[in-house]
C-alpha positions as CSV (number, residue, x, y, z in Angstrom):
1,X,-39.0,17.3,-23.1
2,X,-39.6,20.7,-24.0
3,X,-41.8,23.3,-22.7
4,X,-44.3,23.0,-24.8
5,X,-44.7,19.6,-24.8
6,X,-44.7,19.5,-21.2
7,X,-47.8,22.5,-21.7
8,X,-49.7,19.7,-23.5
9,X,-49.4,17.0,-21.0
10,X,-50.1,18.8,-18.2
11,X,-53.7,18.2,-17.9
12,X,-53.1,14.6,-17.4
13,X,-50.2,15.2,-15.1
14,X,-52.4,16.7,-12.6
15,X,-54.7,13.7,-12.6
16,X,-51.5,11.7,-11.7
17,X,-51.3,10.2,-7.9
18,X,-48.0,12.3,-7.7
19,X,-49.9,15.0,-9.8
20,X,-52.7,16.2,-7.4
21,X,-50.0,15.4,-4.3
22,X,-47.5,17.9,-6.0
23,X,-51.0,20.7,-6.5
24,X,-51.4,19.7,-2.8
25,X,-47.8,20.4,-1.6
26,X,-47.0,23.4,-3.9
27,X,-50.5,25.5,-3.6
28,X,-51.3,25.7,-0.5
29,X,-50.4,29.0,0.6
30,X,-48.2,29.8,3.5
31,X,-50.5,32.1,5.2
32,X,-53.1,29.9,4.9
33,X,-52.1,27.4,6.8
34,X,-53.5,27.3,10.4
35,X,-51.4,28.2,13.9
36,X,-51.9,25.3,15.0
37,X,-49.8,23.7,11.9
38,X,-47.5,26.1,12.1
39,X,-47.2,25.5,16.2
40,X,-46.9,21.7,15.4
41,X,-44.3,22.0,12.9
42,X,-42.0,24.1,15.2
43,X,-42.7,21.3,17.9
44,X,-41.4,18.6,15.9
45,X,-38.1,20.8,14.8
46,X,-37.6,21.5,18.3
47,X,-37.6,17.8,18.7
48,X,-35.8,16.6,15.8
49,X,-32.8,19.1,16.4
50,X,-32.6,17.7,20.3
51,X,-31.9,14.4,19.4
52,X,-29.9,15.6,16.8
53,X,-27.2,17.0,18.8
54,X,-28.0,14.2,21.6
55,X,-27.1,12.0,18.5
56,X,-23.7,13.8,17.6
57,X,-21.6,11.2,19.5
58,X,-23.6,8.4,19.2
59,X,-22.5,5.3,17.9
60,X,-21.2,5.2,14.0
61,X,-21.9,8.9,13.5
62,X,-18.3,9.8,13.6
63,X,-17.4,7.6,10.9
64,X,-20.6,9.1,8.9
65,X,-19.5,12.2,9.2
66,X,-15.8,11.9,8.3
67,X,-16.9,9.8,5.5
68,X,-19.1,12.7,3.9
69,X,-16.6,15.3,4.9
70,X,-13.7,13.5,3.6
71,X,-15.5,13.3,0.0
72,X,-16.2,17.0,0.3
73,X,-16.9,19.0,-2.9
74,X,-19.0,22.4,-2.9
75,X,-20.0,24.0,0.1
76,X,-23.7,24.9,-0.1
77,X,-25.4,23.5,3.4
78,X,-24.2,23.2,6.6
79,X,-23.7,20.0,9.1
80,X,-25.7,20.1,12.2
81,X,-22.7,20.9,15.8
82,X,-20.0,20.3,13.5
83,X,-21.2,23.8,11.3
84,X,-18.9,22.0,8.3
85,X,-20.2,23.1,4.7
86,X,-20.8,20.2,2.5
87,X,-22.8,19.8,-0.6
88,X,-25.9,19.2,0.3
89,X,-26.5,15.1,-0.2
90,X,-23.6,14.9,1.8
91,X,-25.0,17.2,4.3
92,X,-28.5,16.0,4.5
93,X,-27.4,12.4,5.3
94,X,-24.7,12.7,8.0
95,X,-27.9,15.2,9.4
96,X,-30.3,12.5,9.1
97,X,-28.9,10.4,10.3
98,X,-27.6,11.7,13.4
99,X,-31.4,12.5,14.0
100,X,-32.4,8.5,13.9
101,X,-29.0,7.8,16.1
102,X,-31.4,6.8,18.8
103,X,-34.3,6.1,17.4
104,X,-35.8,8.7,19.9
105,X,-37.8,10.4,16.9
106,X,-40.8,11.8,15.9
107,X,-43.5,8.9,14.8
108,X,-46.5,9.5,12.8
109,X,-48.7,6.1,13.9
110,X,-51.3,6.4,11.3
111,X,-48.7,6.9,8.5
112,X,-45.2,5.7,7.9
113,X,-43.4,6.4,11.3
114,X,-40.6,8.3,10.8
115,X,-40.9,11.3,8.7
116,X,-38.7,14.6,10.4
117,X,-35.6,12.6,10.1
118,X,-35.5,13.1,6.7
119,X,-37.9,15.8,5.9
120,X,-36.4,18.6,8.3
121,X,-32.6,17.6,7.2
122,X,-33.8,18.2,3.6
123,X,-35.9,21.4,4.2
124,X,-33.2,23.4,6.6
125,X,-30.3,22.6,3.7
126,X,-32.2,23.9,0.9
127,X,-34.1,26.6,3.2
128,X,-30.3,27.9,3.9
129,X,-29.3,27.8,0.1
130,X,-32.5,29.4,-1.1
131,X,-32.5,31.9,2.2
132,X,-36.3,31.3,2.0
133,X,-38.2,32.7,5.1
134,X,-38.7,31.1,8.3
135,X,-42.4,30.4,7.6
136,X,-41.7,29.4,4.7
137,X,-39.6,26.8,6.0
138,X,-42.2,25.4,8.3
139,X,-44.8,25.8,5.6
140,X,-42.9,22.9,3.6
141,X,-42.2,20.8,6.8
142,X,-46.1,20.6,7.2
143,X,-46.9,20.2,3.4
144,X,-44.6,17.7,3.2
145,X,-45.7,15.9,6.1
146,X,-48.9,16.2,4.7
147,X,-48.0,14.4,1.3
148,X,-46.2,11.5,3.3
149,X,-48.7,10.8,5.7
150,X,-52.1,10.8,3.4
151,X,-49.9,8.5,0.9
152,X,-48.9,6.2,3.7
153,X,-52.8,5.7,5.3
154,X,-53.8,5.2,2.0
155,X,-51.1,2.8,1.5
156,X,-51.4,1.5,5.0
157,X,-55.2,0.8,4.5
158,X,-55.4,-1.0,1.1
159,X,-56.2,-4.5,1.2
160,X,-53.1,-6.5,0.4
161,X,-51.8,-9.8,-0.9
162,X,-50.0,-11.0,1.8
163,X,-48.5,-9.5,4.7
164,X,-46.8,-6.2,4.4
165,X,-45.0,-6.3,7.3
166,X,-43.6,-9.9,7.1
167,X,-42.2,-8.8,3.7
168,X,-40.0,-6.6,5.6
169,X,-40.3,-3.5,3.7
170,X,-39.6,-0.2,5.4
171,X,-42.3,2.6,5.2
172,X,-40.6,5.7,6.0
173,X,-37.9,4.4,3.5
174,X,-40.5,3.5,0.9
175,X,-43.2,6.2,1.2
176,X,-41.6,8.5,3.3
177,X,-39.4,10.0,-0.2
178,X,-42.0,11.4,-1.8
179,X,-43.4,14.1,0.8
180,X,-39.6,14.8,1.3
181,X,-39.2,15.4,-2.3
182,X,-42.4,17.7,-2.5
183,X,-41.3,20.0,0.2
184,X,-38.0,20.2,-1.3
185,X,-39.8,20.9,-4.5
186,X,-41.9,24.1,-2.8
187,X,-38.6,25.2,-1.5
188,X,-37.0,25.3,-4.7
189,X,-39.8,27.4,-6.3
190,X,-40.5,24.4,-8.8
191,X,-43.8,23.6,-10.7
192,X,-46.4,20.9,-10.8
193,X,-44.3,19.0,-13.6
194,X,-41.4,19.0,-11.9
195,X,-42.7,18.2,-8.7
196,X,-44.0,15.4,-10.6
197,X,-41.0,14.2,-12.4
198,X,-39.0,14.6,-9.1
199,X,-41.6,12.0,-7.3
200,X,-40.7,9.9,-9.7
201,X,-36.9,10.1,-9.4
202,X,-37.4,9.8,-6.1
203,X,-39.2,6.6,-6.6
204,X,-36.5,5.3,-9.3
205,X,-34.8,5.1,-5.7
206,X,-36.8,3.7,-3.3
207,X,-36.0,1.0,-1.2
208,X,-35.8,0.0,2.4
209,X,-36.4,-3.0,4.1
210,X,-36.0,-4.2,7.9
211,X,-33.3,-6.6,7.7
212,X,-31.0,-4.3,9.4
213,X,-33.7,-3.7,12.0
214,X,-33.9,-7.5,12.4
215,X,-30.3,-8.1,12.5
216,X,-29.7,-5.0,14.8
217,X,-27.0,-3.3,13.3
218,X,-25.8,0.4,12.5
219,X,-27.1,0.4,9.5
220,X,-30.4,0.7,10.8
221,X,-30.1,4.5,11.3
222,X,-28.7,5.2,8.2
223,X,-32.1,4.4,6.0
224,X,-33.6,7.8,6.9
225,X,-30.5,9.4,5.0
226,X,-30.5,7.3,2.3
227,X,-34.1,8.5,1.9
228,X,-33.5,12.0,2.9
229,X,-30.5,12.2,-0.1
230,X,-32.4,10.4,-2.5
231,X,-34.8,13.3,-2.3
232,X,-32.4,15.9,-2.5
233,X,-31.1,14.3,-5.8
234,X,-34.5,13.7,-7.6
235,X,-35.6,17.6,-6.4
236,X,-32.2,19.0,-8.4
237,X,-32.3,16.7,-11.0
238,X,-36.0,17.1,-11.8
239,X,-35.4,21.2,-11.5
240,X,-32.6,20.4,-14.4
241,X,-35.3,18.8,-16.8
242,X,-34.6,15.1,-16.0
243,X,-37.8,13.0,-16.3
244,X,-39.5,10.8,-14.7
245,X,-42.1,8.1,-14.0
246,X,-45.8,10.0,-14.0
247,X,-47.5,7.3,-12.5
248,X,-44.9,6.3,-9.5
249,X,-48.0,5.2,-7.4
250,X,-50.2,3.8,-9.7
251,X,-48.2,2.5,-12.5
252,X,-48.1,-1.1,-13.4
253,X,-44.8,-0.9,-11.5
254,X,-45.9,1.6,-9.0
255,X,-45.5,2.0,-5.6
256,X,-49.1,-0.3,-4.3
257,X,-48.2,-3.0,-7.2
258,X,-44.5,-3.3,-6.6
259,X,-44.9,-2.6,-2.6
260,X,-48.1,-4.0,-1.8
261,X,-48.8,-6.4,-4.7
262,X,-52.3,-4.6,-4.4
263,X,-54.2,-1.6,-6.8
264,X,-53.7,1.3,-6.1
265,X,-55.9,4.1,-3.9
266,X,-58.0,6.7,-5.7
267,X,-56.8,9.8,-6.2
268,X,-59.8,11.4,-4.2
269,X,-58.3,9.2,-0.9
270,X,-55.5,11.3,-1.2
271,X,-57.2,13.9,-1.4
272,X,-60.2,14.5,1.3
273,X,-61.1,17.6,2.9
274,X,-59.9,18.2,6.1
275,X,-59.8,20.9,8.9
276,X,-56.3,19.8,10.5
277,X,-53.1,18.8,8.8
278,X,-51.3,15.9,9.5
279,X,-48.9,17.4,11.3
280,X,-50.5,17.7,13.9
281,X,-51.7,14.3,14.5
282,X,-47.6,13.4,15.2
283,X,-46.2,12.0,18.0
284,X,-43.2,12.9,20.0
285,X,-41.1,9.4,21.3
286,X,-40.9,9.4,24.9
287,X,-38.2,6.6,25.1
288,X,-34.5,6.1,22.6
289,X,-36.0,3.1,21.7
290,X,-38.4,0.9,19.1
291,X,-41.6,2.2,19.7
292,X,-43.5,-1.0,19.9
293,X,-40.8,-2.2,22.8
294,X,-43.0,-2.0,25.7
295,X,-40.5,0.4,27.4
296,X,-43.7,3.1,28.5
297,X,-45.3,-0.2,30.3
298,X,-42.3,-1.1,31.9
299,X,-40.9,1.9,32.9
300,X,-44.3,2.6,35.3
301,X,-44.2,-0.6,36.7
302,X,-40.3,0.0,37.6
303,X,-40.7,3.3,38.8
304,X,-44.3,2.3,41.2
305,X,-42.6,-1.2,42.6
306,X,-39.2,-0.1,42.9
307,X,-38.4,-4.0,42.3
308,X,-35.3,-5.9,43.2
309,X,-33.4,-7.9,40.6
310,X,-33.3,-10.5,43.7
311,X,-37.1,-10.6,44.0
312,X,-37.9,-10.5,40.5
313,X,-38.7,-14.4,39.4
314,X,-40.5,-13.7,36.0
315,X,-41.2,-11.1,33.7
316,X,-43.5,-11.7,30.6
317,X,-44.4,-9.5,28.0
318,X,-47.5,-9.6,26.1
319,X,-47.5,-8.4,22.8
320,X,-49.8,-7.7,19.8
321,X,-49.9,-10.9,17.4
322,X,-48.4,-10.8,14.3
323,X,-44.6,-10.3,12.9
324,X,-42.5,-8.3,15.8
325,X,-40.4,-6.0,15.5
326,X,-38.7,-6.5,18.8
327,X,-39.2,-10.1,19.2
328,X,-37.2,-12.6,20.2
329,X,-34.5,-13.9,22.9
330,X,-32.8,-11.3,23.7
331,X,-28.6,-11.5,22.8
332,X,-25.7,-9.1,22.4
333,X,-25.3,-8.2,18.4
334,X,-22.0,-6.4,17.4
335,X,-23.5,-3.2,18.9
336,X,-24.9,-3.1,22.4
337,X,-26.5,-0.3,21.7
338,X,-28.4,-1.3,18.6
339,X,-29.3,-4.6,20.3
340,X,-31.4,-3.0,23.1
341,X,-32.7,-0.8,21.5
342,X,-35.0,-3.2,19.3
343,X,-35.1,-6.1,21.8
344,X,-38.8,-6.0,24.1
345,X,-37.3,-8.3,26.8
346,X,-34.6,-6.0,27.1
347,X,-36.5,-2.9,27.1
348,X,-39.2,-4.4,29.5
349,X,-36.3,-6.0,31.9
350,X,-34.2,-2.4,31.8
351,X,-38.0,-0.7,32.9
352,X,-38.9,-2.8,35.5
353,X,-35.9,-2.9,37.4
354,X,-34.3,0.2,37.0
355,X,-37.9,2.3,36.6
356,X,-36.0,4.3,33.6
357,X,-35.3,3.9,29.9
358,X,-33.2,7.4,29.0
359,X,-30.2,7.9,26.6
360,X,-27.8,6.8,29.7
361,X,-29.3,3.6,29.9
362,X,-28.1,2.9,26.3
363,X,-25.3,4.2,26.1
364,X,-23.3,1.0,24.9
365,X,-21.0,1.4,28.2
366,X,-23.4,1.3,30.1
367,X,-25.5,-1.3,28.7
368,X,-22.4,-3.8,29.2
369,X,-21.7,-2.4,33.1
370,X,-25.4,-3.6,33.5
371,X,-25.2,-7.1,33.7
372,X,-28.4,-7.5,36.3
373,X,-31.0,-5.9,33.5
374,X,-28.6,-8.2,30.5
375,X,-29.4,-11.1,32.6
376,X,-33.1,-10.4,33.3
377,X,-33.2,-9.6,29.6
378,X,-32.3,-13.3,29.1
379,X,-34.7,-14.6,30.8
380,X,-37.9,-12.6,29.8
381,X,-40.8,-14.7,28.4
382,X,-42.7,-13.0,25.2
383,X,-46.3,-14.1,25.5
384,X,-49.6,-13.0,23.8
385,X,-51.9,-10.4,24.5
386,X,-55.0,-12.7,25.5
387,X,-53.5,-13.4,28.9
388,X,-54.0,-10.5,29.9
389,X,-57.2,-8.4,30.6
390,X,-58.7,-6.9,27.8
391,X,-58.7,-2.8,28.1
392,X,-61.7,-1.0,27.7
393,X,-63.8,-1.0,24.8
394,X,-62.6,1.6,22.0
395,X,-63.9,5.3,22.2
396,X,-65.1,5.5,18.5
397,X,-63.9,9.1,19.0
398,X,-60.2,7.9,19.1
399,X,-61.0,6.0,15.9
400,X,-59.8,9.1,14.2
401,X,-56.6,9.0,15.2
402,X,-55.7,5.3,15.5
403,X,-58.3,3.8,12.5
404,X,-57.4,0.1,13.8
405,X,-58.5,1.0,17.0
406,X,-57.0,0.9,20.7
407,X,-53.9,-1.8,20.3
408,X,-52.2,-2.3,23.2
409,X,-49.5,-4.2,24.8
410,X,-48.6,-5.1,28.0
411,X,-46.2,-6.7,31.0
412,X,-46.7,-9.1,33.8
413,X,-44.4,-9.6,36.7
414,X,-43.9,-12.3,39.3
415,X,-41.9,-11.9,42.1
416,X,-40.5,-15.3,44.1
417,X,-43.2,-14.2,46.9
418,X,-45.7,-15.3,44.3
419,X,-47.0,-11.9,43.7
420,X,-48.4,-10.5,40.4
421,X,-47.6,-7.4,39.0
422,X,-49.8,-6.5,35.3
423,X,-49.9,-3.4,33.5
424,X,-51.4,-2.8,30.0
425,X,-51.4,0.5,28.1
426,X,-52.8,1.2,25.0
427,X,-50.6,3.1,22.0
428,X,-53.1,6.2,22.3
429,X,-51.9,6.0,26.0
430,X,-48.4,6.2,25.0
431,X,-47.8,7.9,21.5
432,X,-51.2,10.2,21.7
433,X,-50.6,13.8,20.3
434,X,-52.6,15.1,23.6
435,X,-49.8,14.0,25.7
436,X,-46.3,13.6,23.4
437,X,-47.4,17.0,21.9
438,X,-47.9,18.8,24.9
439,X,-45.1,21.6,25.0
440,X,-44.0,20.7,28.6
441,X,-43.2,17.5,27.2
442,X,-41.9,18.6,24.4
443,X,-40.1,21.3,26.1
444,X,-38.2,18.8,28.4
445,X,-37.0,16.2,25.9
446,X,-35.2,19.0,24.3
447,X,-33.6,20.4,27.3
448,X,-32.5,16.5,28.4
449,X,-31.4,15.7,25.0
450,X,-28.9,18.8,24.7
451,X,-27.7,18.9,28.2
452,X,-27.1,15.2,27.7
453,X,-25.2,15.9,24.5
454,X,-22.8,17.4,26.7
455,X,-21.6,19.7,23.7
456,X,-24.4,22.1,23.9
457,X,-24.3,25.1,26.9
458,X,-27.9,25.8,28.4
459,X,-27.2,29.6,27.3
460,X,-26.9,28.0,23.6
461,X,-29.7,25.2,24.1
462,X,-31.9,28.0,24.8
463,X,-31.1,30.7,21.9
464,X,-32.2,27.5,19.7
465,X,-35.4,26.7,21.6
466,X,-36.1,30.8,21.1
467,X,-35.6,30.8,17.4
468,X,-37.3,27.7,16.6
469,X,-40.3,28.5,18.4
470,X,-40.2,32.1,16.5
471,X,-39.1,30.9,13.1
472,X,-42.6,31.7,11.7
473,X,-41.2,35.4,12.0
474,X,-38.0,35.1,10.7
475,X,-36.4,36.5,7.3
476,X,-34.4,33.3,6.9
477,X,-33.0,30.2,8.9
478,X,-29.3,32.1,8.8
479,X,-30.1,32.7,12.9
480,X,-30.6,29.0,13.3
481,X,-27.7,27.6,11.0
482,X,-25.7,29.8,13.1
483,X,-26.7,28.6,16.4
484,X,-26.5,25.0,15.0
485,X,-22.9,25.8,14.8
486,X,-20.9,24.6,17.7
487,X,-17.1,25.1,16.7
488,X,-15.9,21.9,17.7
């Protein structure tokens, strides 16, 4: 299509879903956007790059990133530790998904879950090929964000025919692409058209389900990077004047129809005033694990009992009704580590009787050495939630942040004395921004995650932390890239 063509359409491109999402994530202007953004964004790289390296040596990563480097081809972005230069969908898959190795990243609970694991992957290879400024940088993280998250509550809140979740499709797979594909589109200097036409390529891609969640395999933290290269490719191939769908969300085949087999949202819920971005309504995981697992719960009764696997007779977890996705007996799939990781009874057992859930504890040596919390696993009893006391009644001013109000979940223990041991939290308790957010727990996670990496020196760990937390005044990312580099 030719420019001028393109001219004459545009004033019903921009009354397109993916039309006043692109005006959203290309016009808001960088100095514009509040500290508070900006202060979130850097939090959430911070984060991201931790588990990152954490996740170098994690399970299946090695053969990810021989596989990529082995295909090699031009060398435009840059590998997270190893510092190899690939072209960039190469790159910004092995990155992603060494960032989901553990499942220890960021969620956004009102949206789609996991975002950063592709958006940052995307953003830090094109910010190095463009050698855009660091607030710049951050400036897409938080516009994308933006786009991802006000697409997935929308999507999230409209009435559907049948159960979303027991179809099995997988949001940050399925919505997460297009705010990934907008912020690559800002970075890239392209226009509302494009923007447009890369949605759509994006969608022309989308896909992700849960059946490798359910079966508990590696593949499970490789759907991030498909989604973080399918953006990558509909950004470069929209900027070369390939088109695409207009109405990706709407459309008869569009993403409520063909996702949701619902109508579509208004354009206006996509678009409501606000005075805070999305961003900062994220949450930083506190445990390598599902974050519905009950590990939080279990973990505080562990650590305030100090229990006994001898004196432990019964533990019982109480969960939210509705299709799990840590249900179930717990047993040993081909990887250990993938099998605890998404397993409740395992997660509650591992809590309760060692008072700990870190990256040791699933280390897939460990796991197997372990055969007290295996055993215990085995044994845990998934219950519902009405056994146990209700919490209090919901604050309408949490509403806000969780719009289905104060879930919670819960674990009961019985010891062969007879006693009872109960504890309940609710997800604001566990996944709230006011406490996941907080920079001293942000600032730990990142020091535990690279000293556990055992690859990264403090002296290094902390020339990253500097930079990230100053890339708002940076020229470029080149300082970063570098110190990303670990010459192995």
């Amino acid at each position: 299509m030719n420019k001028q063509s393109i001219s004459k359409l545009s004033g019903n491109f921009s009354k397109s879903h993916a039309g006043v999402l692109a005006d959203m994530a290309l016009s808001e202007n960088s100095d514009e956007i509040s500290e508070s953004a900006y202060l979130a964004a850097k939090k959430l790289v911070l984060d991201t790059i931790g588990i990152s390296i954490a996740g170098f040596h994690a399970d299946g990563m090695k053969a990810v990133i021989d596989q990529m480097t082995e295909w090699g081809g031009k060398r435009e972005a840059s590998l997270w530790v190893s510092g190899k230069k690939l072209p960039s969908p190469h790159t910004v898959f092995a990155n992603s998904a060494m960032a989901h190795a553990y499942d220890f990243d960021q969620t956004h609970q009102l949206g789609v879950g996991h975002i950063m694991v592709s958006l940052l992957p995307v953003c830090l290879a094109l910010a190095e090929m463009t050698g855009c400024s660091g607030q710049d940088f951050l400036a897409a993280i938080i516009m994308g964000q933006e786009v991802t998250c006000r697409l997935g509550l929308a999507f999230h809140k409209a009435r559907e025919k049948g159960d979303y979740f027991a179809l099995g499709f997988l949001p940050a797979s399925v919505v997460g692409g297009f705010g990934t594909t907008a912020a690559a589109c800002r970075l890239l200097g392209m226009n509302t058209e494009q923007t447009i036409y890369a949605m759509g390529i994006n969608y022309a891609q989308a896909s992700g389900n849960r059946q490798a969640l359910f079966e508990k395999t590696l593949t499970k933290r490789l759907q991030p990077a498909f989604t973080a290269r399918s953006a990558i490719w509909a950004a470069l191939l929209a900027r070369r004047g390939i088109s695409g769908p207009v109405y990706s969300i709407e459309g008869d085949a569009g993403l409520f129809r063909i996702y949701k087999h619902t109508d579509p949202c208004s354009a206006d819920d996509l678009t409501e005033k606000r005075n805070f971005y999305e961003v900062e309504r994220d949450s930083i995981k506190p445990y390598p694990c599902c974050g519905v697992s009950n590990a939080a719960v279990a973990v505080e009764l562990g650590q305030k009992y100090k229990f006994k696997y001898e004196d432990i007779d019964l533990i019982q977890v109480h969960m939210h009704p509705g299709p799990s996705l840590t249900g179930g007996k717990f047993k040993f799939g081909e990887n250990p580590q993938a099998s605890v990781q998404f397993s409740s009874a395992y997660t509650a057992a591992l809590g309760v009787l060692r008072g700990r859930m870190g990256l040791q504890e699933i280390q897939s040596e460990q796991i197997l050495k372990d055969t007290e919390t295996a055993e215990l696993a085995g044994r845990v009893i998934l219950a519902p939630l009405e056994e146990l006391p209700p919490p209090a009644a919901s604050d309408p001013s949490l509403l806000p942040w969780r719009t289905d109000g104060n879930h919670y979940s819960g674990i009961k223990v019985r010891t062969k004395d007879g006693k009872i041991y109960t504890c309940f939290k609710t997800n604001r308790e566990i996944l709230g921004p006011e406490a996941t957010m907080a920079m001293e727990h942000v600032t730990k996670k990142y020091y535990a995650c690279t000293g556990f990496s055992g690859i990264c020196p403090q002296k290094k760990a902390e020339q990253i932390f500097d930079i990230i937390m100053n890339l708002e005044k940076c020229k470029n990312v080149a300082g970063l890239i570098k110190n990303l580099n670990f010459k192995l």
